[in-house]
Jmol script that loads the backbone (N, CA, C; Angstrom):
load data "model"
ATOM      1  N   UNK A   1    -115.925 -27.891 147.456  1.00  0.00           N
ATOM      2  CA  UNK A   1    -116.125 -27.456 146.088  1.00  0.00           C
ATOM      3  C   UNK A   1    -114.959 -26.564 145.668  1.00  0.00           C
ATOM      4  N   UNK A   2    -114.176 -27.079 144.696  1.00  0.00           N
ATOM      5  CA  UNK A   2    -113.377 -26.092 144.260  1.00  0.00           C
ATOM      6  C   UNK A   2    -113.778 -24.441 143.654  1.00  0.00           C
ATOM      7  N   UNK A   3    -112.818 -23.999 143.796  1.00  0.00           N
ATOM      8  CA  UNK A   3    -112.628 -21.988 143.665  1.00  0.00           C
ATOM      9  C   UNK A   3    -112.067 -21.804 142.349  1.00  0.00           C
ATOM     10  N   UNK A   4    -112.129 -21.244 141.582  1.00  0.00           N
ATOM     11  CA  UNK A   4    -111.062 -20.611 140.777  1.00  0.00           C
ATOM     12  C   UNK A   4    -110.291 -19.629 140.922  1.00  0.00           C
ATOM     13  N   UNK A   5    -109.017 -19.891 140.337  1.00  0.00           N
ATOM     14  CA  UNK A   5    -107.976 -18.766 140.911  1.00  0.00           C
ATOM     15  C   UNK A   5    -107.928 -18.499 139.287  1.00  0.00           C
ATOM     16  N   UNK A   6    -106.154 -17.888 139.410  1.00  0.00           N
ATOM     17  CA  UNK A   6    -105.332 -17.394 138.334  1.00  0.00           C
ATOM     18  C   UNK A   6    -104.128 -17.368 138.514  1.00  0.00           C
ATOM     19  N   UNK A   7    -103.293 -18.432 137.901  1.00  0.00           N
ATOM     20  CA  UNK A   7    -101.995 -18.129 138.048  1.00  0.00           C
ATOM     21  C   UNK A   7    -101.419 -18.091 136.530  1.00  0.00           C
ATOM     22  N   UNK A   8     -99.906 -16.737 137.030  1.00  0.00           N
ATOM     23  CA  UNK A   8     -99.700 -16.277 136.129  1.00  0.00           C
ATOM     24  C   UNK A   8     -98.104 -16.422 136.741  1.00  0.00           C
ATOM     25  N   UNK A   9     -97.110 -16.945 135.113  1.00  0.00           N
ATOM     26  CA  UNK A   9     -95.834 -17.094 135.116  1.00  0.00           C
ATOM     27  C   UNK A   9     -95.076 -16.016 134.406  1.00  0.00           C
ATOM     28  N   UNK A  10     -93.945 -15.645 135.259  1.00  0.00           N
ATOM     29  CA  UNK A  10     -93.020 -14.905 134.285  1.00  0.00           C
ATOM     30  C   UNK A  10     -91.736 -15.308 134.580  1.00  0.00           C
ATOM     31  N   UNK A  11     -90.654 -14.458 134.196  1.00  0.00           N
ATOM     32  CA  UNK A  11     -88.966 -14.732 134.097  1.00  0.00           C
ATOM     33  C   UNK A  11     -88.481 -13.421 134.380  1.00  0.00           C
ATOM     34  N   UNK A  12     -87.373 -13.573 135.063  1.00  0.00           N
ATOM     35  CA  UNK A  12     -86.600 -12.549 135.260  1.00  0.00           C
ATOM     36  C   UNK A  12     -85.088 -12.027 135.488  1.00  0.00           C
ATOM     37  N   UNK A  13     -84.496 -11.437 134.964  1.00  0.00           N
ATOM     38  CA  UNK A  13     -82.735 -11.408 134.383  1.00  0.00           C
ATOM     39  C   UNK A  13     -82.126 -12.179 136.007  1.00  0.00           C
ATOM     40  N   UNK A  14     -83.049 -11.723 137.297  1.00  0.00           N
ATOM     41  CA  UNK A  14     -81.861 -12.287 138.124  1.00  0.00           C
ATOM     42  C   UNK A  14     -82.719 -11.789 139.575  1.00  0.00           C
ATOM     43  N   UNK A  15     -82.509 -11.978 140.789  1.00  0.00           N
ATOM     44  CA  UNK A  15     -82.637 -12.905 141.683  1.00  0.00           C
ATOM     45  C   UNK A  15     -83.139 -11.153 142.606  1.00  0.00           C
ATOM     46  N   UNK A  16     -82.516 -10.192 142.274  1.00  0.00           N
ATOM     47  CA  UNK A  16     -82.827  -8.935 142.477  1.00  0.00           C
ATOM     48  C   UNK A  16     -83.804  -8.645 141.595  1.00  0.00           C
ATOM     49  N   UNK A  17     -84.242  -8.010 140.980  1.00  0.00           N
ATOM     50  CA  UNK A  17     -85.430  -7.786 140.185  1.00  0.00           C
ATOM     51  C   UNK A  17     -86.422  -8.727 140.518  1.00  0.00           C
ATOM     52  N   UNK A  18     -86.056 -10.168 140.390  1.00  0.00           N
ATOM     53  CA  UNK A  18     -87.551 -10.841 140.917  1.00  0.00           C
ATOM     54  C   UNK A  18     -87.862 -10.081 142.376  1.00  0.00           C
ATOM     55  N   UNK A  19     -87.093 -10.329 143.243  1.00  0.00           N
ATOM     56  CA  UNK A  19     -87.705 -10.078 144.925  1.00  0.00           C
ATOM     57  C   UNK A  19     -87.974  -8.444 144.376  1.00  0.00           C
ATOM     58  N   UNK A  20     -87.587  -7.691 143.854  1.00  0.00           N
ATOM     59  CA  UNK A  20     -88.243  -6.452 143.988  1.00  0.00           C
ATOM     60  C   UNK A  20     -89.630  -6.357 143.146  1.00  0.00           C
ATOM     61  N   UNK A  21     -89.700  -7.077 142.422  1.00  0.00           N
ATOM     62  CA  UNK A  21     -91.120  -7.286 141.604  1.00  0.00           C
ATOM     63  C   UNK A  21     -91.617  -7.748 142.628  1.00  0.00           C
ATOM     64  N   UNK A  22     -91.504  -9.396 143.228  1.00  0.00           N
ATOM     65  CA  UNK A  22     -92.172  -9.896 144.160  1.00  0.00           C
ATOM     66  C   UNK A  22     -93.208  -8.815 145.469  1.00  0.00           C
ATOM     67  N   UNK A  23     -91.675  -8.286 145.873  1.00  0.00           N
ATOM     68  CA  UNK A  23     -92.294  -7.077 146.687  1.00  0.00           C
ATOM     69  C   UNK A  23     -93.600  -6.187 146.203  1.00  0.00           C
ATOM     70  N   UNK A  24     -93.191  -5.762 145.090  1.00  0.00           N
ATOM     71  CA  UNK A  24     -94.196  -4.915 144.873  1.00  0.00           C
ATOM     72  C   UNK A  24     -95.607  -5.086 144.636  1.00  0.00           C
ATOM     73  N   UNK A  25     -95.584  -6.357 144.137  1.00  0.00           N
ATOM     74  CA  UNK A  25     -97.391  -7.237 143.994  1.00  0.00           C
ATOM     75  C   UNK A  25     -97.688  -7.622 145.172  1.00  0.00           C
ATOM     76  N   UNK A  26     -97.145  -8.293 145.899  1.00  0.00           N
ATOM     77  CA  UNK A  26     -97.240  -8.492 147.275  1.00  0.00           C
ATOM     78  C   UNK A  26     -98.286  -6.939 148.188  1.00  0.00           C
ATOM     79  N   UNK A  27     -96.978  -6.644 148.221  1.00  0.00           N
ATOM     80  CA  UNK A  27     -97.481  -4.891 148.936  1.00  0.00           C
ATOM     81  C   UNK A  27     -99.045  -4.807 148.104  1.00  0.00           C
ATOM     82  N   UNK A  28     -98.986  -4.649 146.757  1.00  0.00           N
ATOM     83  CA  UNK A  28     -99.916  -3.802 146.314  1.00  0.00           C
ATOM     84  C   UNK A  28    -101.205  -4.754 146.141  1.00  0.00           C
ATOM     85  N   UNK A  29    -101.162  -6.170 147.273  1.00  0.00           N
ATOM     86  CA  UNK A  29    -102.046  -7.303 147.085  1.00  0.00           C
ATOM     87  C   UNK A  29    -103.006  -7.626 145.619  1.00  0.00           C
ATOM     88  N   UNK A  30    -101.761  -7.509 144.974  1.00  0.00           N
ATOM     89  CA  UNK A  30    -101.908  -8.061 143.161  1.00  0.00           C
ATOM     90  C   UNK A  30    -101.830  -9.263 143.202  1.00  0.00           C
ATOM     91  N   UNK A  31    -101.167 -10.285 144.343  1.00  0.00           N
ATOM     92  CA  UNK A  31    -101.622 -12.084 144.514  1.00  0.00           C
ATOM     93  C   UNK A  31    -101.197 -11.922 146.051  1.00  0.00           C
ATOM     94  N   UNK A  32    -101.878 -12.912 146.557  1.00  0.00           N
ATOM     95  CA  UNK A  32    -101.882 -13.733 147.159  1.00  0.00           C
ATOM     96  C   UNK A  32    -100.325 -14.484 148.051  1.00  0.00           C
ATOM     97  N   UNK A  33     -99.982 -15.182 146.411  1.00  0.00           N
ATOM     98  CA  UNK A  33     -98.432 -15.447 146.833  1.00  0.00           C
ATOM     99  C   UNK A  33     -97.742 -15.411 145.793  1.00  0.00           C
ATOM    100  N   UNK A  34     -96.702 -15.696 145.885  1.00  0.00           N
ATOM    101  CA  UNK A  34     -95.436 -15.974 144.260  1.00  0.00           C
ATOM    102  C   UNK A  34     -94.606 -16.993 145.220  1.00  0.00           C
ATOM    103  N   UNK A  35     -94.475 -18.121 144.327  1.00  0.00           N
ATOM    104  CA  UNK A  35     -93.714 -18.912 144.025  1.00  0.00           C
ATOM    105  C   UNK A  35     -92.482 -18.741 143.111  1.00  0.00           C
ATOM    106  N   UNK A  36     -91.704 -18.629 144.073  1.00  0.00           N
ATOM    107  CA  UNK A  36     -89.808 -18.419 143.160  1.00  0.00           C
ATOM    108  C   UNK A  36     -89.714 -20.117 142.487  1.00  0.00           C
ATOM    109  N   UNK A  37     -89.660 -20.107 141.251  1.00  0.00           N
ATOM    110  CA  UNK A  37     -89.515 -21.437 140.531  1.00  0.00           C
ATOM    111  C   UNK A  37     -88.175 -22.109 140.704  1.00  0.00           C
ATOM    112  N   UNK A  38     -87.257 -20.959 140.902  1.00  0.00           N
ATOM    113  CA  UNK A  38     -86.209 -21.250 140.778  1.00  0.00           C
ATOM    114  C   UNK A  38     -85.105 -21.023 139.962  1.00  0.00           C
ATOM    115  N   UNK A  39     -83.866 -20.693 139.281  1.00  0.00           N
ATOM    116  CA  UNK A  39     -83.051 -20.505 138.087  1.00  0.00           C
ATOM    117  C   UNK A  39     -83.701 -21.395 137.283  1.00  0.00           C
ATOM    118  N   UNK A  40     -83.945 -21.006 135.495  1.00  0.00           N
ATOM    119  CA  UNK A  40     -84.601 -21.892 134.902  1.00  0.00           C
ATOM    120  C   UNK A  40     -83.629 -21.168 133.646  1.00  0.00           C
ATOM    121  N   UNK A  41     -83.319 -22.389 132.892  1.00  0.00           N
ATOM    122  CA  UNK A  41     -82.133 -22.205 131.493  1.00  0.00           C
ATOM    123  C   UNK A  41     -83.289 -21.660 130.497  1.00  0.00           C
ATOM    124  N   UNK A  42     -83.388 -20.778 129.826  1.00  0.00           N
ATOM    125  CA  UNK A  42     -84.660 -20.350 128.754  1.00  0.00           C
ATOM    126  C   UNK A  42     -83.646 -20.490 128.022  1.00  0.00           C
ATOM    127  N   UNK A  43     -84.471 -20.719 126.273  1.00  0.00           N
ATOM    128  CA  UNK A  43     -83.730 -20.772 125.403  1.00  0.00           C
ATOM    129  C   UNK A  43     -84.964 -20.128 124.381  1.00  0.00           C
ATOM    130  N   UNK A  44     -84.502 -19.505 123.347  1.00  0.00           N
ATOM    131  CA  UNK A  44     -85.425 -18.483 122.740  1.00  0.00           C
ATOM    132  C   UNK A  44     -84.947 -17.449 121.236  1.00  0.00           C
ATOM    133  N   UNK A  45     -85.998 -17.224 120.685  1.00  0.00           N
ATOM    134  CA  UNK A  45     -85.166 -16.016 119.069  1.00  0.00           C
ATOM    135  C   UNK A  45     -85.913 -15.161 119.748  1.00  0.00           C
ATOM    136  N   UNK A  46     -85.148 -14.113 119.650  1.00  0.00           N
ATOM    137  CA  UNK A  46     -84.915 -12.795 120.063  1.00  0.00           C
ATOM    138  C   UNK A  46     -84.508 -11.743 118.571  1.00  0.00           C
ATOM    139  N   UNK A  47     -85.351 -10.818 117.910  1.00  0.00           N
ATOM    140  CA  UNK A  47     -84.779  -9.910 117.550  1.00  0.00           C
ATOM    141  C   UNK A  47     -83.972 -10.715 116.196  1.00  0.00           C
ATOM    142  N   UNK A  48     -84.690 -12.025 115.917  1.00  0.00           N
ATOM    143  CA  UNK A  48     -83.670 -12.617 114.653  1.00  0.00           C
ATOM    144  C   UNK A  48     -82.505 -13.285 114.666  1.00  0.00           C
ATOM    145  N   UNK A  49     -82.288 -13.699 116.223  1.00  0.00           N
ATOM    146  CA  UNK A  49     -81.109 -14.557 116.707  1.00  0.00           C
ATOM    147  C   UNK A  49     -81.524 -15.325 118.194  1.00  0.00           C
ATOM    148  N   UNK A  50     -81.412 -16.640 117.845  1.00  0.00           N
ATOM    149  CA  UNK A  50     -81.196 -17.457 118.965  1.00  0.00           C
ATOM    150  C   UNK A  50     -80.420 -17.383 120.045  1.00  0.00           C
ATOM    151  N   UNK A  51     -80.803 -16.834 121.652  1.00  0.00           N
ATOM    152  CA  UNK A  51     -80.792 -16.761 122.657  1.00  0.00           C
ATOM    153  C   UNK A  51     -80.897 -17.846 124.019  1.00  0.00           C
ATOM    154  N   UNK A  52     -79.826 -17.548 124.555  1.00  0.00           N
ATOM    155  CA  UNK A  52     -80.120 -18.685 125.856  1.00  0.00           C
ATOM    156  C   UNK A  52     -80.043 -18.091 127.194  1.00  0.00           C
ATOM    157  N   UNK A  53     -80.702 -17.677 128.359  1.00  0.00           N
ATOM    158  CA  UNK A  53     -79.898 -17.283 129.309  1.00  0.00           C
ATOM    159  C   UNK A  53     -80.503 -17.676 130.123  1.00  0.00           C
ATOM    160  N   UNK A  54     -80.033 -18.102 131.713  1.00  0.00           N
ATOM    161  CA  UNK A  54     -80.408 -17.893 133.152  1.00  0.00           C
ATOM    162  C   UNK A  54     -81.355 -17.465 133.612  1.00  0.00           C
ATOM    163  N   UNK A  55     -82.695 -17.378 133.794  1.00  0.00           N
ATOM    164  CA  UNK A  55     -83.582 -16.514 134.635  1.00  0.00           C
ATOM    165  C   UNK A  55     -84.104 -17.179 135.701  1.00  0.00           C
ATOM    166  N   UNK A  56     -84.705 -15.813 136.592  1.00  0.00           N
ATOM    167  CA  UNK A  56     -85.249 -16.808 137.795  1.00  0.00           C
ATOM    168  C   UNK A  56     -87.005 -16.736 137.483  1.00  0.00           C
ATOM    169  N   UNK A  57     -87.893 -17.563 137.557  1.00  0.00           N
ATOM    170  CA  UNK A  57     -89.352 -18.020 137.239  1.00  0.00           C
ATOM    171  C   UNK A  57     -90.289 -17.895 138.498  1.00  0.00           C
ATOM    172  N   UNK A  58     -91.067 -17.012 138.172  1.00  0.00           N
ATOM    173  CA  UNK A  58     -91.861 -16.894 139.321  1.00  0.00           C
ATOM    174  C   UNK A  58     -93.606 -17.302 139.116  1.00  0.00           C
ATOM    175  N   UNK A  59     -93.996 -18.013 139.682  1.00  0.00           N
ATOM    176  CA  UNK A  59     -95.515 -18.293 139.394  1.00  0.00           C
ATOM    177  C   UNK A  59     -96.334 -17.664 140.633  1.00  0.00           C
ATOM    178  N   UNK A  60     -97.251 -16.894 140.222  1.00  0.00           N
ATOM    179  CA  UNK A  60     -98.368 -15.750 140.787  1.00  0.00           C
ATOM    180  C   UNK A  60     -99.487 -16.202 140.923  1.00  0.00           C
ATOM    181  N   UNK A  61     -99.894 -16.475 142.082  1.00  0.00           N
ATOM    182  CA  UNK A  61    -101.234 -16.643 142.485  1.00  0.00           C
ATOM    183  C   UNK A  61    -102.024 -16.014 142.998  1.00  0.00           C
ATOM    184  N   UNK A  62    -103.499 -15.852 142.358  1.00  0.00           N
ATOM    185  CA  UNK A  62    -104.080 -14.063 142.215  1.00  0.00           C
ATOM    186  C   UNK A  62    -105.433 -14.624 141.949  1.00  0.00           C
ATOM    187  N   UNK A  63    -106.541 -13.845 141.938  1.00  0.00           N
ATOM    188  CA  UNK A  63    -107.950 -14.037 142.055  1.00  0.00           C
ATOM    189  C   UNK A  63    -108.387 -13.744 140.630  1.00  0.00           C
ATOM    190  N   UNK A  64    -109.431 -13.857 140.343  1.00  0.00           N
ATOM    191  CA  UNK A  64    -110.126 -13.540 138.873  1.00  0.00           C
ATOM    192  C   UNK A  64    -109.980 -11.975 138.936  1.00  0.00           C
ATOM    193  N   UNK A  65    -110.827 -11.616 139.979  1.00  0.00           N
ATOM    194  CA  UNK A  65    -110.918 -10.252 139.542  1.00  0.00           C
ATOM    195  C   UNK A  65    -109.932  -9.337 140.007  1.00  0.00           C
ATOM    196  N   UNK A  66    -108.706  -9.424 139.912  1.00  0.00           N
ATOM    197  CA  UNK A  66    -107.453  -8.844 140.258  1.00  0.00           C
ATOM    198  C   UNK A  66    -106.380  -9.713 139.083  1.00  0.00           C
ATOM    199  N   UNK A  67    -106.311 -10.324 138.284  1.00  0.00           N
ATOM    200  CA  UNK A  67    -105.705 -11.366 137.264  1.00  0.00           C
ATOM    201  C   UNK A  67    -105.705 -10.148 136.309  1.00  0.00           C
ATOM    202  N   UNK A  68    -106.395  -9.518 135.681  1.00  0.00           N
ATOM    203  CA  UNK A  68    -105.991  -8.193 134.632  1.00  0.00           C
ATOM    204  C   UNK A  68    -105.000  -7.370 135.333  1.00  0.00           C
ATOM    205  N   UNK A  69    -105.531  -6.725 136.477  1.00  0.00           N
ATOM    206  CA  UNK A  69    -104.729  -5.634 136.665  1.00  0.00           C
ATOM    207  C   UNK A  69    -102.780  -6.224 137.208  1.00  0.00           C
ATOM    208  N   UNK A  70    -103.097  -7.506 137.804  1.00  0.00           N
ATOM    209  CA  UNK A  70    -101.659  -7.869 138.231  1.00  0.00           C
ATOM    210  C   UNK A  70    -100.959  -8.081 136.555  1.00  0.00           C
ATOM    211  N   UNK A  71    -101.384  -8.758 136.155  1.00  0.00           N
ATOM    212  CA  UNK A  71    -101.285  -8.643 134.485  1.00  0.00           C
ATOM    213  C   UNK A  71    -100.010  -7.414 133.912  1.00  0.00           C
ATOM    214  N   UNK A  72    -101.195  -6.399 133.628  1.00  0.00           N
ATOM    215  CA  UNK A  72    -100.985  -4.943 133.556  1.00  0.00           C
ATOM    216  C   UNK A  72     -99.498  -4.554 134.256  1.00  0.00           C
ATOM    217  N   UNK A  73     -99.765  -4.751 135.967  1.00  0.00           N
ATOM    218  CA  UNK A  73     -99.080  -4.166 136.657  1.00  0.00           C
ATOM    219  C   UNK A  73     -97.237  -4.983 136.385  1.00  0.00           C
ATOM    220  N   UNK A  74     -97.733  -6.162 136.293  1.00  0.00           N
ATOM    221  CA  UNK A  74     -96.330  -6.784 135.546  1.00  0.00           C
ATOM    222  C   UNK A  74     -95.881  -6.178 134.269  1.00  0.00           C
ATOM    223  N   UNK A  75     -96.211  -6.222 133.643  1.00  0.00           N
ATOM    224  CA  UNK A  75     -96.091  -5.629 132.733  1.00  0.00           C
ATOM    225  C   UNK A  75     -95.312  -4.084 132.206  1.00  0.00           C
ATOM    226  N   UNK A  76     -95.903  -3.441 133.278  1.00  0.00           N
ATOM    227  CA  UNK A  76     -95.165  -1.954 133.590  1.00  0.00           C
ATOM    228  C   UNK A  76     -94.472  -2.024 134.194  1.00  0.00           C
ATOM    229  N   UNK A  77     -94.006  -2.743 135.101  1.00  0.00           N
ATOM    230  CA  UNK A  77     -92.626  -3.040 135.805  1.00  0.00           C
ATOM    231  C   UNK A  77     -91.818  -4.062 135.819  1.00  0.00           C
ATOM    232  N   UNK A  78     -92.142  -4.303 134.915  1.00  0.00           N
ATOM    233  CA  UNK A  78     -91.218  -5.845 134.025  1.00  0.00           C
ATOM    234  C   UNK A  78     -89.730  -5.508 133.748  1.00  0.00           C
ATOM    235  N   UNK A  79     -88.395  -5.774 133.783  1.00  0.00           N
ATOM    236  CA  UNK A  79     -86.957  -4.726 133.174  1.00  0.00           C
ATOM    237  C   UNK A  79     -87.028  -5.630 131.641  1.00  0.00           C
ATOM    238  N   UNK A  80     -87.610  -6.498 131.111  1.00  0.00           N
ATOM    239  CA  UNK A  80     -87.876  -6.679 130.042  1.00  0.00           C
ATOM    240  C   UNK A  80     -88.445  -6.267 129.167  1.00  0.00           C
ATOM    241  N   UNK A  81     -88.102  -5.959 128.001  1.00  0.00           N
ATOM    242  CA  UNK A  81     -88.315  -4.904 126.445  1.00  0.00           C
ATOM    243  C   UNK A  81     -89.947  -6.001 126.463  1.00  0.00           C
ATOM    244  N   UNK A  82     -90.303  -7.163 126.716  1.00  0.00           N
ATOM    245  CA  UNK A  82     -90.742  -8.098 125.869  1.00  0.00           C
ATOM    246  C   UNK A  82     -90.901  -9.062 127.014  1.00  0.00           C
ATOM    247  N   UNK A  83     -91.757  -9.106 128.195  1.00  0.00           N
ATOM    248  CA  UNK A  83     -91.390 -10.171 129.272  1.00  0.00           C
ATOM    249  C   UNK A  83     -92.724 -11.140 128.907  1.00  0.00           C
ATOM    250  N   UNK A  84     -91.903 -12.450 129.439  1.00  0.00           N
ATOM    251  CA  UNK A  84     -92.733 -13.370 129.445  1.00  0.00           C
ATOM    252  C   UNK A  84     -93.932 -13.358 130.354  1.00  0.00           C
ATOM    253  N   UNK A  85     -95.342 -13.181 129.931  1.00  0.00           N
ATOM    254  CA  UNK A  85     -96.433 -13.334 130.854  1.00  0.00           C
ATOM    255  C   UNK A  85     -97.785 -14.664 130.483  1.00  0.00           C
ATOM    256  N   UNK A  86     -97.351 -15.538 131.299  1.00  0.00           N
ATOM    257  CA  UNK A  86     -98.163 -16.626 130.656  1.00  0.00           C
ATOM    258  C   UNK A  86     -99.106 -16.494 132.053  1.00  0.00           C
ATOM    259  N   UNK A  87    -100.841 -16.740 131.236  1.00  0.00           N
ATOM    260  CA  UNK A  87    -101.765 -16.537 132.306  1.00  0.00           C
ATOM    261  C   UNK A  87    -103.196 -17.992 132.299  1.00  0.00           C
ATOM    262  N   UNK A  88    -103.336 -18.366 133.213  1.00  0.00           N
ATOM    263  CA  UNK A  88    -104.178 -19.258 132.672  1.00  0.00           C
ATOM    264  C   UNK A  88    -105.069 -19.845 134.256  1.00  0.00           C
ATOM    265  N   UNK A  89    -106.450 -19.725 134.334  1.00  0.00           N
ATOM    266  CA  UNK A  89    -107.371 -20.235 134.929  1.00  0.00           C
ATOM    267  C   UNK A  89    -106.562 -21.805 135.683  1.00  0.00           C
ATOM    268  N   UNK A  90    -107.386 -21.535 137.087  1.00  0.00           N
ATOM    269  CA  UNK A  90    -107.357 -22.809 137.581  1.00  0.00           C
ATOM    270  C   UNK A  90    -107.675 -23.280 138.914  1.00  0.00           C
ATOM    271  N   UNK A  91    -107.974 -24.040 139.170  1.00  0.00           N
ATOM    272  CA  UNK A  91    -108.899 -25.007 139.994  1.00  0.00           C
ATOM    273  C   UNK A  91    -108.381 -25.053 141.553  1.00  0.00           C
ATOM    274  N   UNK A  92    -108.688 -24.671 142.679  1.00  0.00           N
ATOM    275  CA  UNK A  92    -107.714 -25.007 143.637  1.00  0.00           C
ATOM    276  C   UNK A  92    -108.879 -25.617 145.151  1.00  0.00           C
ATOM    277  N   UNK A  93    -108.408 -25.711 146.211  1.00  0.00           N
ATOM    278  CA  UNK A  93    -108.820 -26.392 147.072  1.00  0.00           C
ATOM    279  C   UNK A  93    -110.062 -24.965 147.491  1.00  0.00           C
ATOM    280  N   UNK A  94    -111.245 -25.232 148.298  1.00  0.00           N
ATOM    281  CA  UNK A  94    -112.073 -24.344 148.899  1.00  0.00           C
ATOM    282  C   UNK A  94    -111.467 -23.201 149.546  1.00  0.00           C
ATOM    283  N   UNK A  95    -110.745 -23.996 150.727  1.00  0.00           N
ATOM    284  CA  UNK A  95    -109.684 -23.290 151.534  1.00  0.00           C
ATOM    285  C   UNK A  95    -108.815 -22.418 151.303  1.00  0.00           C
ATOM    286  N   UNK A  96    -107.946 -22.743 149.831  1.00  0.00           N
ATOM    287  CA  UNK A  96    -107.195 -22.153 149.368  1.00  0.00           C
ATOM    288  C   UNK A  96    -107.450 -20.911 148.250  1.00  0.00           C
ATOM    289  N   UNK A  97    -108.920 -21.361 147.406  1.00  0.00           N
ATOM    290  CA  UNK A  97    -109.261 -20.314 147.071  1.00  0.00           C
ATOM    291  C   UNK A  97    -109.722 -18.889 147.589  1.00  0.00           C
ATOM    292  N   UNK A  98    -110.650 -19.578 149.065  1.00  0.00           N
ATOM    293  CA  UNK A  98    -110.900 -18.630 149.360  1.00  0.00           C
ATOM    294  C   UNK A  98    -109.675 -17.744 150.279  1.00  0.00           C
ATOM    295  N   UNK A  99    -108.637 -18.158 150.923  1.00  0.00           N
ATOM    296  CA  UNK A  99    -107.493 -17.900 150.950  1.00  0.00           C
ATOM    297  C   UNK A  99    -106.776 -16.583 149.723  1.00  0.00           C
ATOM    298  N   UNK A 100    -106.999 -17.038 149.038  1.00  0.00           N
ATOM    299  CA  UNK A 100    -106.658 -15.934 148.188  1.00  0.00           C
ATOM    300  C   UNK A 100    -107.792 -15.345 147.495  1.00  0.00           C
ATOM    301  N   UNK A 101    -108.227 -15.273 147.485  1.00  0.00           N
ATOM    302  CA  UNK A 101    -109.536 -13.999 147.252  1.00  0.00           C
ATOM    303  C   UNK A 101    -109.241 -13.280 148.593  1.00  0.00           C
ATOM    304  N   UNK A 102    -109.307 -13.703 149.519  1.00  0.00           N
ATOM    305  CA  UNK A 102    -109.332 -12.602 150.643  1.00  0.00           C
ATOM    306  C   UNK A 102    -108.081 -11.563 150.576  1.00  0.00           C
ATOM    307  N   UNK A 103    -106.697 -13.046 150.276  1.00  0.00           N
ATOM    308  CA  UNK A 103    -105.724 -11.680 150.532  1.00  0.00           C
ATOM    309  C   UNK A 103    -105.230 -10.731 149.221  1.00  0.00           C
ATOM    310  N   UNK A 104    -106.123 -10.990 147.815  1.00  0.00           N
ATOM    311  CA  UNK A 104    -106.584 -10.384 146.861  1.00  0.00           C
ATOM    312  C   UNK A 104    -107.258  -9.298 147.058  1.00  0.00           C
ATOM    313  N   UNK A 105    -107.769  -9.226 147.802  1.00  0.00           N
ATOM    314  CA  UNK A 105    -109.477  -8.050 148.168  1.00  0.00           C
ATOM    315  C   UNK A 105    -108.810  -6.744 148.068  1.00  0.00           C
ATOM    316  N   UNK A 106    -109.435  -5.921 147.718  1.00  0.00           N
ATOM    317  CA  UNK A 106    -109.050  -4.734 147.859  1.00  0.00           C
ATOM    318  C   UNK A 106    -109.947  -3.886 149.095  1.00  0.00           C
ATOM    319  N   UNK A 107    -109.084  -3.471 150.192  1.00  0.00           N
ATOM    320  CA  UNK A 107    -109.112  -2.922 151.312  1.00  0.00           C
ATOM    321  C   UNK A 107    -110.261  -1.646 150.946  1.00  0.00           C
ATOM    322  N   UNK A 108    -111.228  -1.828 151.906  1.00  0.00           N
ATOM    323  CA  UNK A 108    -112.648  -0.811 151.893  1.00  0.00           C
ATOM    324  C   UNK A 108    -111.798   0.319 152.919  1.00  0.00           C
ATOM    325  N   UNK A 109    -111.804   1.652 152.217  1.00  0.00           N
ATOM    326  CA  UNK A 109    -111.536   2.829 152.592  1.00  0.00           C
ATOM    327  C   UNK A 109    -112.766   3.416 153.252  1.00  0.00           C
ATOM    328  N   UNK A 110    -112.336   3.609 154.562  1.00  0.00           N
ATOM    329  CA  UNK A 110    -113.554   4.501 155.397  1.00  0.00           C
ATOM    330  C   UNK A 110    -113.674   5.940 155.472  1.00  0.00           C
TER     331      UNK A 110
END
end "model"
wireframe off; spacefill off
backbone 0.3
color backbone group
């Protein structure tokens, strides 16, 4: 029976900033995993002028109830005025959901 997850996409000026974002959701088990998409050409209006540049694309895989706060937490540590955060429900294997819910969980303090 499939799980529901949450994966969530963003962009980033360059190849440093992603792995240090990466790092930090990671550490702070905000997903599961990130997928480096790869250099991806964006093209875009910005500020009243058409824009093109280089970024590297990362897709975030994260649990329901941790999907706001990784959200959030992108968000505040984004180096973008304005970063791309696309978020959207979805369907994954038993295994794999429960796979990430676990390494989602937030650690019980004794």
């Amino acid at each position: 029976m499939p799980l529901d997850i949450v994966l969530l996409l963003t962009t980033l000026p360059d190849s440093g900033s992603a792995q240090k974002l990466v790092d930090a959701v990671l550490d702070a088990r905000l997903a599961a995993c990130v997928t480096e998409l790869g250099v991806v050409q964006s093209h875009y209006r910005w500020k009243g002028q058409r824009e093109s540049a280089q970024e590297i694309q990362l897709l975030f895989k994260t649990s329901a109830a941790r999907a706001l706060e990784l959200e959030r937490f992108i968000a505040a540590n984004h180096p973008y005025e304005t970063p791309e955060i696309v978020v959207w429900p979805a369907s994954a294997s038993a295994a794999y959901g429960q796979w990430v819910a676990a390494e989602t969980h937030r650690p019980t303090h004794v």
